[in-house]
DRENBAKOL-130572 format. One record per residue (C-alpha): residue in three letters; x, y, z; chain. Coordinates in steps of 0.25 Angstrom, whole numbers. Layout:
% residues N
+--------+-------+-------+-------+--------+
| residu |    xx |    yy |    zz | chaine |
+--------+-------+-------+-------+--------+
|    ala |     X |     Y |     Z |      A |
...
+--------+-------+-------+-------+--------+
***
This chain:
% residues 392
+--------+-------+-------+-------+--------+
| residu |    xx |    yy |    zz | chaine |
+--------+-------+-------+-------+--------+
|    unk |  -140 |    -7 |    91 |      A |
|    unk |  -132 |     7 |    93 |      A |
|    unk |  -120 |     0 |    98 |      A |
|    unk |  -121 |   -12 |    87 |      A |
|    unk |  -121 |    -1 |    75 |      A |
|    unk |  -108 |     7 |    84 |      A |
|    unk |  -102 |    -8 |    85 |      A |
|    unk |  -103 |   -10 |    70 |      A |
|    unk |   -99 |     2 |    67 |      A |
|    unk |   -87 |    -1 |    75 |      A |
|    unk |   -84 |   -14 |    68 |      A |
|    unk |   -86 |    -9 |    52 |      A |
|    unk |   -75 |     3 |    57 |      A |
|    unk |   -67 |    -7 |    63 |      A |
|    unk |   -67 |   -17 |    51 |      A |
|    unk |   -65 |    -7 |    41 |      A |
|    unk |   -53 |    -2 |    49 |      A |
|    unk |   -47 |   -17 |    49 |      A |
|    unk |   -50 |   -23 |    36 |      A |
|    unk |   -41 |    -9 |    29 |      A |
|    unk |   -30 |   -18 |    32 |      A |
|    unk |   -34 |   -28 |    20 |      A |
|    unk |   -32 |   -20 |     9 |      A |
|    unk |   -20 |   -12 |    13 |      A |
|    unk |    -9 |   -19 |     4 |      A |
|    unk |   -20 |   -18 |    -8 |      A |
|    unk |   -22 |    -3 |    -6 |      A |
|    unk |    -7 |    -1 |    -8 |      A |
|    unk |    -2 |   -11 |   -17 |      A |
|    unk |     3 |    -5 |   -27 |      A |
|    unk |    12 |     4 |   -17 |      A |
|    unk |    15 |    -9 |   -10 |      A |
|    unk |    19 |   -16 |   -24 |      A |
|    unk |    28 |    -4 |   -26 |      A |
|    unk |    34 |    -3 |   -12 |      A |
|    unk |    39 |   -19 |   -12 |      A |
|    unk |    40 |   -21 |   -26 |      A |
|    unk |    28 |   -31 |   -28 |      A |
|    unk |    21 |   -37 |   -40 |      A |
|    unk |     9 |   -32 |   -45 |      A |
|    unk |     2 |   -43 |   -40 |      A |
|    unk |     4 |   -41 |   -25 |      A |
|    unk |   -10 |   -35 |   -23 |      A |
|    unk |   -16 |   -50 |   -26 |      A |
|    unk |    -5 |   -56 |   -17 |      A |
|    unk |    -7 |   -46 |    -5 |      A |
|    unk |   -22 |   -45 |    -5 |      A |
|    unk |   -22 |   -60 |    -5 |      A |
|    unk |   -12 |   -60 |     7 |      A |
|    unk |   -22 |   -53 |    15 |      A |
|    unk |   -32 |   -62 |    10 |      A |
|    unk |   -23 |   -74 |    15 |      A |
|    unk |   -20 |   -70 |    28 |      A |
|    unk |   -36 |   -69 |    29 |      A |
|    unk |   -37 |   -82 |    27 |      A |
|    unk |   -29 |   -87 |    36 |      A |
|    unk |   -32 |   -76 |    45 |      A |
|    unk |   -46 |   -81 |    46 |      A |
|    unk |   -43 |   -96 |    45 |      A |
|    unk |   -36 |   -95 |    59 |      A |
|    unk |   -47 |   -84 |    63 |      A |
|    unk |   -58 |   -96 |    59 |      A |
|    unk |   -51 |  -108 |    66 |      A |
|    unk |   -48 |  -102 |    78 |      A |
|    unk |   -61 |   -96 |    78 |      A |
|    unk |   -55 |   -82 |    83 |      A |
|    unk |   -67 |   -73 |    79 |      A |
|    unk |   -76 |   -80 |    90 |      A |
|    unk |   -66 |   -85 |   100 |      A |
|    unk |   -60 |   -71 |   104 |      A |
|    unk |   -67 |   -57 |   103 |      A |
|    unk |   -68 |   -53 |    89 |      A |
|    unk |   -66 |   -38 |    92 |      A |
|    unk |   -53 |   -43 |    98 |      A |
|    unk |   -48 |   -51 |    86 |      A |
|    unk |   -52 |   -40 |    77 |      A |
|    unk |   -42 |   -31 |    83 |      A |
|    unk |   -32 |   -41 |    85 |      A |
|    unk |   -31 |   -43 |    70 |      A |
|    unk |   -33 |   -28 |    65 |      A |
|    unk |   -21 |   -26 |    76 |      A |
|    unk |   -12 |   -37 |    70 |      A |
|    unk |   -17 |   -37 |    53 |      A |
|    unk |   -11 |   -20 |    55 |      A |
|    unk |     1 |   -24 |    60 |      A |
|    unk |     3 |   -32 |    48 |      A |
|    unk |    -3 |   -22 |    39 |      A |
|    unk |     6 |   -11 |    43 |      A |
|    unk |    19 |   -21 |    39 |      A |
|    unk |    17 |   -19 |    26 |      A |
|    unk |    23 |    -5 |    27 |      A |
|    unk |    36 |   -11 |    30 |      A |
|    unk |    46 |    -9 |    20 |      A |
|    unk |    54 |   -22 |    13 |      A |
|    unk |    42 |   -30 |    10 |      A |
|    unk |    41 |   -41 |     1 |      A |
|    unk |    28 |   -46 |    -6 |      A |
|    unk |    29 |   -56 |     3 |      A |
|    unk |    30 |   -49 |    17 |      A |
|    unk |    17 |   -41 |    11 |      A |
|    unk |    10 |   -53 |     9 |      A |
|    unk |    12 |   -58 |    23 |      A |
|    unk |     8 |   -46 |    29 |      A |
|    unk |    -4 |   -44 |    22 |      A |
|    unk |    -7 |   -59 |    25 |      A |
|    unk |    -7 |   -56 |    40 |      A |
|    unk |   -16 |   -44 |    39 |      A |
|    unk |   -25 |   -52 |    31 |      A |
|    unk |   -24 |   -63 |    43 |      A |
|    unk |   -29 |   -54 |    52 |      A |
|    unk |   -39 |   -47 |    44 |      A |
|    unk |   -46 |   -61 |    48 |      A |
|    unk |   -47 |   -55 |    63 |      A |
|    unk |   -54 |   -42 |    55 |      A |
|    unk |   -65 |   -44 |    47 |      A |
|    unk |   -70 |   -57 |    49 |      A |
|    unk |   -70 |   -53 |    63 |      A |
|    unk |   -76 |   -42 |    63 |      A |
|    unk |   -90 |   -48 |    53 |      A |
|    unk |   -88 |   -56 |    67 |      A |
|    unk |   -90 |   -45 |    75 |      A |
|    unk |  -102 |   -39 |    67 |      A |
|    unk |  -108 |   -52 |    68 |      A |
|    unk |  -108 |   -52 |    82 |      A |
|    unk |  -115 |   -37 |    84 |      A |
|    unk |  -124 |   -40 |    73 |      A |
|    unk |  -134 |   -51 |    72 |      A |
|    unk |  -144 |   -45 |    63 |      A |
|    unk |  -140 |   -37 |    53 |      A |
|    unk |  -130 |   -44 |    51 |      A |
|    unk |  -128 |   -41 |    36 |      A |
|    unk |  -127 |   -27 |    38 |      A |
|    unk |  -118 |   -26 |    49 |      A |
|    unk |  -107 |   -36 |    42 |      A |
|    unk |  -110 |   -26 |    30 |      A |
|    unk |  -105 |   -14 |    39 |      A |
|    unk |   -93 |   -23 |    43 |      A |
|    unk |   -90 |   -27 |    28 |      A |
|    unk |   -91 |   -16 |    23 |      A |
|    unk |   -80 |    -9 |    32 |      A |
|    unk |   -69 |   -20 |    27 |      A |
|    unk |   -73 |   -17 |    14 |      A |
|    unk |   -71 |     0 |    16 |      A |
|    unk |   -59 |    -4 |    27 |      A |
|    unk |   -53 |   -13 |    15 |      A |
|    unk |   -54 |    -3 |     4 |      A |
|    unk |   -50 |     7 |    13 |      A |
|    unk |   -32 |     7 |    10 |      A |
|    unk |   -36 |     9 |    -5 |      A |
|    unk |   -42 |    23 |     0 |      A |
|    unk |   -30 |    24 |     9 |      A |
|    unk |   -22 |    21 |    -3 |      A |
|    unk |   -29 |    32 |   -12 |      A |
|    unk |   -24 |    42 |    -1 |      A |
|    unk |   -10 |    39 |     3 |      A |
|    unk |     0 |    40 |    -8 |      A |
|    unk |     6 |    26 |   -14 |      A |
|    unk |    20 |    31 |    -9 |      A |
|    unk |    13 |    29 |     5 |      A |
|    unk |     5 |    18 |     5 |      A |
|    unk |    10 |    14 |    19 |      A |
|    unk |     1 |    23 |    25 |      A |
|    unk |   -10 |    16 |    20 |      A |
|    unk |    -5 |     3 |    27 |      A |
|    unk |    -3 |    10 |    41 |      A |
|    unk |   -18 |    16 |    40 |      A |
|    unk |   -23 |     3 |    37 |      A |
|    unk |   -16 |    -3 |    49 |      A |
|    unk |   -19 |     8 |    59 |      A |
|    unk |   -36 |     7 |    53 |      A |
|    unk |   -34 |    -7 |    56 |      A |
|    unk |   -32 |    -6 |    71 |      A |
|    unk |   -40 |     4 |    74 |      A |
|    unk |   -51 |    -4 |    69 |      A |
|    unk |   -46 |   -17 |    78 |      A |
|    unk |   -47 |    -7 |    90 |      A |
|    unk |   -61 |    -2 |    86 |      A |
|    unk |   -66 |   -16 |    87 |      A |
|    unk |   -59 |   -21 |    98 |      A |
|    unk |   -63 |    -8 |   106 |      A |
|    unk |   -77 |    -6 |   103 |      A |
|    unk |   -82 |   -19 |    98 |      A |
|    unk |   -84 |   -31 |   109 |      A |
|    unk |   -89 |   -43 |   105 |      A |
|    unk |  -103 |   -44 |    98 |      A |
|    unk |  -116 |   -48 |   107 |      A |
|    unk |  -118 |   -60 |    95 |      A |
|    unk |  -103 |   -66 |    96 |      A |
|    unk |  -103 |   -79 |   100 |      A |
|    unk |   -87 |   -85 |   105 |      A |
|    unk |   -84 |   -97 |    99 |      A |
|    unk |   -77 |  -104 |   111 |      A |
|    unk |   -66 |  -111 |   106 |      A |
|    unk |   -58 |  -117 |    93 |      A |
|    unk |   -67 |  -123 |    83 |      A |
|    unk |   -59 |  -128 |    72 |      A |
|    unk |   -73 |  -133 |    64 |      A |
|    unk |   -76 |  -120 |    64 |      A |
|    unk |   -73 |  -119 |    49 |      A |
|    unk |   -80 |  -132 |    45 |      A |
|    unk |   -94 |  -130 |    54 |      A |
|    unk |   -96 |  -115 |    47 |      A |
|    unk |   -96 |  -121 |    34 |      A |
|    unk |  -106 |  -132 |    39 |      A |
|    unk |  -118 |  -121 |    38 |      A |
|    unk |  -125 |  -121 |    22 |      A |
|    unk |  -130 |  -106 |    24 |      A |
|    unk |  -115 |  -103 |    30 |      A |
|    unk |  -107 |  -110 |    19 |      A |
|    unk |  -117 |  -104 |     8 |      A |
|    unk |  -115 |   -87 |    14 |      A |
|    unk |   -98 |   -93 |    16 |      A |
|    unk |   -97 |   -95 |     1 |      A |
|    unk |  -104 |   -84 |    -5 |      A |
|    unk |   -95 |   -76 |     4 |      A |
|    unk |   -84 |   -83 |    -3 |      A |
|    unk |   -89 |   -80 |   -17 |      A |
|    unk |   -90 |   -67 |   -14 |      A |
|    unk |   -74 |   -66 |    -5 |      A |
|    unk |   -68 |   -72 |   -20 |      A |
|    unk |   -72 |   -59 |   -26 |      A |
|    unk |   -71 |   -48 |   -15 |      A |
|    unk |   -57 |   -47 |   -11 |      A |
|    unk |   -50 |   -51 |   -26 |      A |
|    unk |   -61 |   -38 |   -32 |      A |
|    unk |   -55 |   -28 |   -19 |      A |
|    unk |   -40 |   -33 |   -21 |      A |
|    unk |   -42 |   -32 |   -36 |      A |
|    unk |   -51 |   -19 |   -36 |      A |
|    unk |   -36 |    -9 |   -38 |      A |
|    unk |   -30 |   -18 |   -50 |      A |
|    unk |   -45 |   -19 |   -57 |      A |
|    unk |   -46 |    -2 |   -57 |      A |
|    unk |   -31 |    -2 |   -62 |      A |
|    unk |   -34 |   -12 |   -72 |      A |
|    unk |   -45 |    -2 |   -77 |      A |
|    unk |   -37 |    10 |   -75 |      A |
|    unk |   -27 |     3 |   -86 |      A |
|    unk |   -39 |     1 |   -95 |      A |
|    unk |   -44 |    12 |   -95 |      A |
|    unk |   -39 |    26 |   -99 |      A |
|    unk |   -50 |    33 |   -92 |      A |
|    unk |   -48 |    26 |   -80 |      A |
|    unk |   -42 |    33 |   -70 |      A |
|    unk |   -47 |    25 |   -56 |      A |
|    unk |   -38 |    29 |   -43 |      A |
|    unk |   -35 |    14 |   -39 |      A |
|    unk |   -34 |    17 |   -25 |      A |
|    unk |   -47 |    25 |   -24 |      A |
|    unk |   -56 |    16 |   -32 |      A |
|    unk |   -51 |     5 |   -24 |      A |
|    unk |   -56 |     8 |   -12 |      A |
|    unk |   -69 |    14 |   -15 |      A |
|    unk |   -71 |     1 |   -23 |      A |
|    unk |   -69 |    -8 |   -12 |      A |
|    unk |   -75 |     1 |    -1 |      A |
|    unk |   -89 |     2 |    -9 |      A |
|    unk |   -89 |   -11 |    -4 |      A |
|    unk |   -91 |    -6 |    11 |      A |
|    unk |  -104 |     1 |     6 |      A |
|    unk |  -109 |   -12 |     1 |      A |
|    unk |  -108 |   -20 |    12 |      A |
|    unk |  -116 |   -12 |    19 |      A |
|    unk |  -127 |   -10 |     8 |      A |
|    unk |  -125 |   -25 |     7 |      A |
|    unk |  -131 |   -26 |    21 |      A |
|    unk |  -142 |   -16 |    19 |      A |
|    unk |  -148 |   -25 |     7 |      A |
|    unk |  -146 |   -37 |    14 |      A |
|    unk |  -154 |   -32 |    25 |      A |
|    unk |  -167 |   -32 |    13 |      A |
|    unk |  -162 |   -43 |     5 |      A |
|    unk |  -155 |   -51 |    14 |      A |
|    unk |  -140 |   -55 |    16 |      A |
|    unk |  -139 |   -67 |     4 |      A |
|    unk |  -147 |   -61 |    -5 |      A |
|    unk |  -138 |   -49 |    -5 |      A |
|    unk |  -124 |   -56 |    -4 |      A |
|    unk |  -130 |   -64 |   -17 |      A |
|    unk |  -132 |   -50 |   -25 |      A |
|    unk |  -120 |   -44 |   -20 |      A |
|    unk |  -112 |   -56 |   -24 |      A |
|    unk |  -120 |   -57 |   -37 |      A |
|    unk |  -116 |   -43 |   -41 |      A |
|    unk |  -101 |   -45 |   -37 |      A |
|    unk |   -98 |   -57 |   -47 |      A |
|    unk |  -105 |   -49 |   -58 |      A |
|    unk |   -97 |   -37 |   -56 |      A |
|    unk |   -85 |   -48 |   -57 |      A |
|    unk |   -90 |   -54 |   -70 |      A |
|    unk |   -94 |   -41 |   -75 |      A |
|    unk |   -79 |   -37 |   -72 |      A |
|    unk |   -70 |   -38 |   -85 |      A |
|    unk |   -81 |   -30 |   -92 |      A |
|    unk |   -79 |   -19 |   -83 |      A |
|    unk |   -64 |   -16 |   -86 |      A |
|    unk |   -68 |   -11 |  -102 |      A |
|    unk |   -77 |     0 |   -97 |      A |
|    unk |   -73 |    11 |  -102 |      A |
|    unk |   -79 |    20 |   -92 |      A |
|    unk |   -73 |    20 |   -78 |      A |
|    unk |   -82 |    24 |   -71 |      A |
|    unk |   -91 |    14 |   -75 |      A |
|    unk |   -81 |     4 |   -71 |      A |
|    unk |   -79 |    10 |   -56 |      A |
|    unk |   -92 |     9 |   -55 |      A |
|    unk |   -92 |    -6 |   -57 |      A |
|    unk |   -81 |    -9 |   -48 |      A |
|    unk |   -88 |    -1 |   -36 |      A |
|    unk |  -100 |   -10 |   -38 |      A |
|    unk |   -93 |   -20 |   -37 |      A |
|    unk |   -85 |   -17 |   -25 |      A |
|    unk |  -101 |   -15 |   -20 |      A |
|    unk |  -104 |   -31 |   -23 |      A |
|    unk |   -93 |   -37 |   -20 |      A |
|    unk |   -91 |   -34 |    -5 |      A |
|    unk |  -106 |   -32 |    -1 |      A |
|    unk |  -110 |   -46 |    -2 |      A |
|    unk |   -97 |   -49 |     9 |      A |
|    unk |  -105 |   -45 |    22 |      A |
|    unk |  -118 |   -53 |    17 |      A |
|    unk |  -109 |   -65 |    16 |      A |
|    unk |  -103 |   -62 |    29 |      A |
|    unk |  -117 |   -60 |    35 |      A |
|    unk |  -123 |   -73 |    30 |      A |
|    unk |  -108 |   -80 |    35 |      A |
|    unk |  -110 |   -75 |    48 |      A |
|    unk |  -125 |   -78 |    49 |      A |
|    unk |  -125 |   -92 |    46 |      A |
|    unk |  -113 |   -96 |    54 |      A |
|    unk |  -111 |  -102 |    68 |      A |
|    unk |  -114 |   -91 |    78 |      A |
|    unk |  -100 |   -97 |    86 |      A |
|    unk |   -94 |   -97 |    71 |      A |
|    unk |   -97 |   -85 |    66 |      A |
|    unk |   -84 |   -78 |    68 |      A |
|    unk |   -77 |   -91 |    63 |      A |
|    unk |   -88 |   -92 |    51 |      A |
|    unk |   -84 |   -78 |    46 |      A |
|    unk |   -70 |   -79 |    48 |      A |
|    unk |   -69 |   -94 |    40 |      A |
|    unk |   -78 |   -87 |    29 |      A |
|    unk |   -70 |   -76 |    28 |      A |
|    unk |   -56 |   -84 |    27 |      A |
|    unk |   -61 |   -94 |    14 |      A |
|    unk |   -69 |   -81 |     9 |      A |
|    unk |   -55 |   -73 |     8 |      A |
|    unk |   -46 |   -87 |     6 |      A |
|    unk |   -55 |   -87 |    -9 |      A |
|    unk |   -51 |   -71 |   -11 |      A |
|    unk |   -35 |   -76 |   -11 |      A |
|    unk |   -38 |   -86 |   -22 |      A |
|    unk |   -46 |   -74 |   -28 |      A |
|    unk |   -37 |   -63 |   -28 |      A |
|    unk |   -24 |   -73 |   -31 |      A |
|    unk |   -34 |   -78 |   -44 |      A |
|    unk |   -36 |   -63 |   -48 |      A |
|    unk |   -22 |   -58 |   -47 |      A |
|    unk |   -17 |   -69 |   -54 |      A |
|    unk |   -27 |   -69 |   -65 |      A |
|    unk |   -22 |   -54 |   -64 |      A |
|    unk |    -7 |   -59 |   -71 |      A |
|    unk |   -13 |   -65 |   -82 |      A |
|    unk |   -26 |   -61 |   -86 |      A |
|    unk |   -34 |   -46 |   -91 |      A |
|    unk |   -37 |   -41 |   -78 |      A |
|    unk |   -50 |   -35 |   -83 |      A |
|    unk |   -55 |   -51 |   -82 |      A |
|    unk |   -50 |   -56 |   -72 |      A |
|    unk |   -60 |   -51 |   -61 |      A |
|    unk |   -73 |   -59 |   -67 |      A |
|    unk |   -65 |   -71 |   -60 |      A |
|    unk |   -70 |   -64 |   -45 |      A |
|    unk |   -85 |   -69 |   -50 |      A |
|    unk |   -83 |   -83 |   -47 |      A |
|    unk |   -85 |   -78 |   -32 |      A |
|    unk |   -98 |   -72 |   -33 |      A |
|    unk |  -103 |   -86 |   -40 |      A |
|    unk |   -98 |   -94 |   -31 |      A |
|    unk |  -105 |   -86 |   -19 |      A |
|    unk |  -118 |   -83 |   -28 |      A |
|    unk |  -118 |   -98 |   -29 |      A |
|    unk |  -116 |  -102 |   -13 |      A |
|    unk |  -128 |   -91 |   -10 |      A |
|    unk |  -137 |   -97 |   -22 |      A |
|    unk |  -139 |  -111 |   -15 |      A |
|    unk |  -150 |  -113 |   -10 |      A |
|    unk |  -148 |  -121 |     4 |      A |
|    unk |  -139 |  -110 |    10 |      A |
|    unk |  -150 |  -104 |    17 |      A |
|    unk |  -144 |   -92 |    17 |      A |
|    unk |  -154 |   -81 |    19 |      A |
+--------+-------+-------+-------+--------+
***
């Protein structure tokens, strides 16, 4: 038991050191915009880079079955290794928008060998309490995500190649803690060989497809809400006189709340159980969308703050819930494949999501546009409703 906690401890440090990579651009866009000339709308185009190079990241991932074939602490570190090298390229001088968006696409490629991976590994040290160990491991992407706005807050704008180096040198030291401590889990069970029906049998399973597409109710609102959480406290900033947010700071303590929600999310769905609480969870993220365009007229800041740290709370606690139910449902000799398929159509929905947003961004009040994120949380609030999913 001691050495399962050391293990997972392990894993949660090595996963928030990896995932920093993803919103590295983000973190500095503004410095970036200003360094190669870009349009205001390159923070839509660069997140959904990484978004894009996820996909297809996980799409070869997922055919090839890589995450049960070979040694998952192997592949994790692989991929941390090669998505830094691409991450430190930005710090070239000369780009162009496009040069930019190629290399945030091939960090977001091998992001796919990172956190799909690693709920992989978790899932293979922890049978039982499942829900709460995937938590743990959520949670740390979540804090590692957020984590380049707090760099960002401390490193001056004129310098915000520092906070592409650190991100990229955090990344490998993560790879090496897992590859160096973490062997491959009592629970994993190899897939021996290609199985290219792989991505067809997991969606044969009813309690698997229904825990698939609450997850991707909940993916259509998650990453456009954290790539959007920067322009919605400008937005109020502009609106308000007595607003004086720091962008950066709020940023990250906004999306890294998320972290400790994951793992509450796990404590509660220990007593309540793991549908139940990703149905609340979700349920209070989509109001917090509807609820949204109201928020921007408060007069008092802090009141607004307030609202957008709940709901960085919601909308990230129900992800390792989904993931829990995802991973318990599918093929014992799929379950790596099952995570990594669900994963690549979960972030496939956030492209068209963040692409909708930033260009409902040119041409209408952005104090409305957000409310559109709800049509997420129906949707999954719908797949968990029905009643032969057997989901428990």
């Amino acid at each position: 038991m001691r050495r399962n906690a050391i293990i997972l401890v392990i894993i949660v440090i090595a996963q928030f050191c990896c995932t920093s990579l993803w919103f590295a651009s983000n973190a500095v866009i503004d410095a970036i915009a200003n360094a190669f000339f870009l349009q205001d709308s390159a923070i839509g185009y660069l997140t959904s880079a990484v978004q894009f190079g996820f996909i297809i990241g996980t799409l070869v991932f997922a055919i090839l079955t890589i995450a049960d074939r070979f040694s998952p602490s192997k592949v994790f570190f692989i991929c941390a290794a090669i998505g830094s090298f691409f991450n430190l390229l930005m710090v070239m001088e000369s780009h162009s928008l496009q040069s930019l968006l190629l290399l945030r696409a091939l960090t977001g490629f091998f992001l796919a060998g990172i956190y799909p991976v690693g709920m992989k590994i978790a899932a293979d040290y922890f049978n039982k309490g499942l829900g709460l160990s995937l938590g743990f491991l959520v949670g740390a992407l979540v804090v590692g995500t957020a984590f380049p706005h707090l760099l960002s807050d401390i490193v001056p704008s004129s310098q915000w190649r520092l906070v592409v180096y650190i991100t990229s040198i955090v990344a490998i030291f993560g790879g090496l803690l897992m590859l160096a401590f973490v062997p491959n889990g009592p629970h994993r069970i190899a897939s021996k060989g290609f199985d290219f029906k792989a991505f067809s049998k997991v969606f044969r399973n009813v309690p698997f497809r229904a825990a698939a597409f609450g997850y991707f109710g909940h993916m259509w609102e998650l990453y456009t809400f954290w790539a959007f959480v920067p322009a919605i406290l400008a937005t109020y900033n502009n609106l308000n006189a007595n607003a004086e947010f720091n962008i950066p700071l709020w940023s990250f303590i906004i999306i890294a709340v998320g972290g400790l929600a994951c793992v509450i999310a796990g404590l509660v769905s220990k007593k309540i159980g793991v549908k139940t609480t990703a149905f609340k969870m979700l349920l209070l993220s989509g109001l917090c969308c509807m609820l949204s365009p109201l928020m921007f007229g408060l007069a008092n800041p802090i009141v607004f703050i307030v609202f957008l740290i709940f709901w960085g709370f919601v909308v990230i606690a129900d992800s390792p819930l989904f993931s829990t139910l995802i991973a318990q449902n599918a093929n014992p000799h799929l379950k790596g494949t099952a995570l990594t398929i669900v994963n690549c159509i979960g972030f496939s929905i956030t492209i068209i999501s963040i692409l909708l947003l930033t260009t409902m961004s040119k041409f209408f009040d952005n104090t409305n546009i957000y409310s559109i994120l709800a049509i997420g949380p129906l949707f999954g609030l719908w797949a968990l409703r029905k009643k032969d999913n057997k989901l428990i």
